[in-house]
C-alpha positions as CSV (number, residue, x, y, z in Angstrom):
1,X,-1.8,-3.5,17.2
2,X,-0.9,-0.5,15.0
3,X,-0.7,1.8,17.9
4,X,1.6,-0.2,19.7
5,X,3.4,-0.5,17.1
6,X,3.5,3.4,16.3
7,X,4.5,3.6,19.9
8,X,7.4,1.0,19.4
9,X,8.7,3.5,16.4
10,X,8.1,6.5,18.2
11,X,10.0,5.1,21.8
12,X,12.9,3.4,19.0
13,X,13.2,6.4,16.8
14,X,13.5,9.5,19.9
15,X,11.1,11.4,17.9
16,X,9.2,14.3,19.8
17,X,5.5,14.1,19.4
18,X,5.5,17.8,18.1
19,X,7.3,16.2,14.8
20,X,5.1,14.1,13.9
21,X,2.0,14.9,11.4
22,X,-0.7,13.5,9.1
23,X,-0.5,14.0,5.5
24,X,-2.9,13.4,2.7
25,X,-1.0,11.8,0.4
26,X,-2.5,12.0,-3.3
27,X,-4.3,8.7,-4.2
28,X,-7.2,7.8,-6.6
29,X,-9.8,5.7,-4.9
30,X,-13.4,4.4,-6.6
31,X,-15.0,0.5,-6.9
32,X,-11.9,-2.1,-6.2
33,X,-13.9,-4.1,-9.1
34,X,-13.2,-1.6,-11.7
35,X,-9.7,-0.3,-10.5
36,X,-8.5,-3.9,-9.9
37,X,-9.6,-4.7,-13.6
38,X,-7.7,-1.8,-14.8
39,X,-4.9,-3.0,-13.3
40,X,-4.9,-6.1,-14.9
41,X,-5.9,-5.0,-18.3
42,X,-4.4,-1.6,-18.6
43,X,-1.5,-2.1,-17.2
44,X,-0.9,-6.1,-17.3
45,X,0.4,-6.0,-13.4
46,X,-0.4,-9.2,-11.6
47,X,-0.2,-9.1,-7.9
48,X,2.9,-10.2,-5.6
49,X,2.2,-9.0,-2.0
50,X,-0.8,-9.3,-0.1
51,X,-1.3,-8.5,3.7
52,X,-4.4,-8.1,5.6
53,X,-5.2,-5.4,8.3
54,X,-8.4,-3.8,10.0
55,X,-8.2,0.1,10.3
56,X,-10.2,2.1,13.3
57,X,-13.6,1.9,11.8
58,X,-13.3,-2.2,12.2
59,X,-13.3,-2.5,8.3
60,X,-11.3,-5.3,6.6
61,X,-8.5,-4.1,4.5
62,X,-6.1,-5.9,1.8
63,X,-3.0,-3.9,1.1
64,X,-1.5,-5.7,-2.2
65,X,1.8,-4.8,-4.9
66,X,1.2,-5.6,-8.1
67,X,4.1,-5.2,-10.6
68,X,4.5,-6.0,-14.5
69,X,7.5,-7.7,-14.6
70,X,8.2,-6.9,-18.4
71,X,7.1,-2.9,-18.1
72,X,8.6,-2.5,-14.4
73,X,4.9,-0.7,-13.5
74,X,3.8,-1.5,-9.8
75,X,1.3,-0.2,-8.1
76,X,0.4,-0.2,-4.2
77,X,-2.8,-0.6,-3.4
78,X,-5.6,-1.0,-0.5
79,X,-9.2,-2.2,-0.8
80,X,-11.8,-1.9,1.8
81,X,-13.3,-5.1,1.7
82,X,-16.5,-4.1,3.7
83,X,-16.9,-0.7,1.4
84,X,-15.9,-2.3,-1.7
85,X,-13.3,0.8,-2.0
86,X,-10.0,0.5,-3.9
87,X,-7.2,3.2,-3.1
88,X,-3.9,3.6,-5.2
89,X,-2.0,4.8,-2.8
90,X,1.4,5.1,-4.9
91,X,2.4,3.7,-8.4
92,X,5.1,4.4,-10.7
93,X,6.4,3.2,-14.3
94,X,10.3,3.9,-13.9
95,X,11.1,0.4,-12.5
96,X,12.0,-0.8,-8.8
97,X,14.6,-2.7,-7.0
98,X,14.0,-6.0,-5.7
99,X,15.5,-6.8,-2.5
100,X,16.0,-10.3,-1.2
101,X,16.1,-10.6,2.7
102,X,19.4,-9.7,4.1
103,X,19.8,-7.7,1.2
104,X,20.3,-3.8,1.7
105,X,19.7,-0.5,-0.2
């Protein structure tokens, strides 16, 4: 599914093959037990977007938002179910935008 989807992007978007690339992006990853509890206590976020997906290897994943609504910290994370992994792949503390459908930026 997410190759044919890439390929939908790449045949909607005209962009040459040769542009594209793979970047490590900088994210903290350990046990989704501890992480996840840090970002309920540390940080008071609770979760408000959850969406399910399998990567290459065939291993379950949960990509999740959580935001503190008071603070404005989110964080965007992914958990390997089957490894028991947690990844923060971005997070921030200066607030976000909420965007209702049909809403634009």
């Amino acid at each position: 599914m997410k190759i044919l989807i890439m390929t939908l992007l790449l045949m909607a978007t005209s962009v040459k093959a040769n542009e594209l690339q793979e970047l490590q992006l900088p994210m903290m990853c350990g046990p989704s037990e501890n992480l996840l509890e840090g970002l309920r206590e540390r940080y008071q976020e609770e979760i408000v977007f959850m969406a399910p997906s399998e990567n290459a290897h065939g291993h379950h994943l949960t990509h999740s938002l959580w935001i503190n609504f008071e603070t404005t910290t989110w964080s965007f994370v992914v958990v390997n179910r089957d490894l028991k992994m947690l990844c923060i792949i971005a997070s921030g503390d200066n607030g976000w935008t909420e965007l209702f459908q049909g809403k634009t930026i």
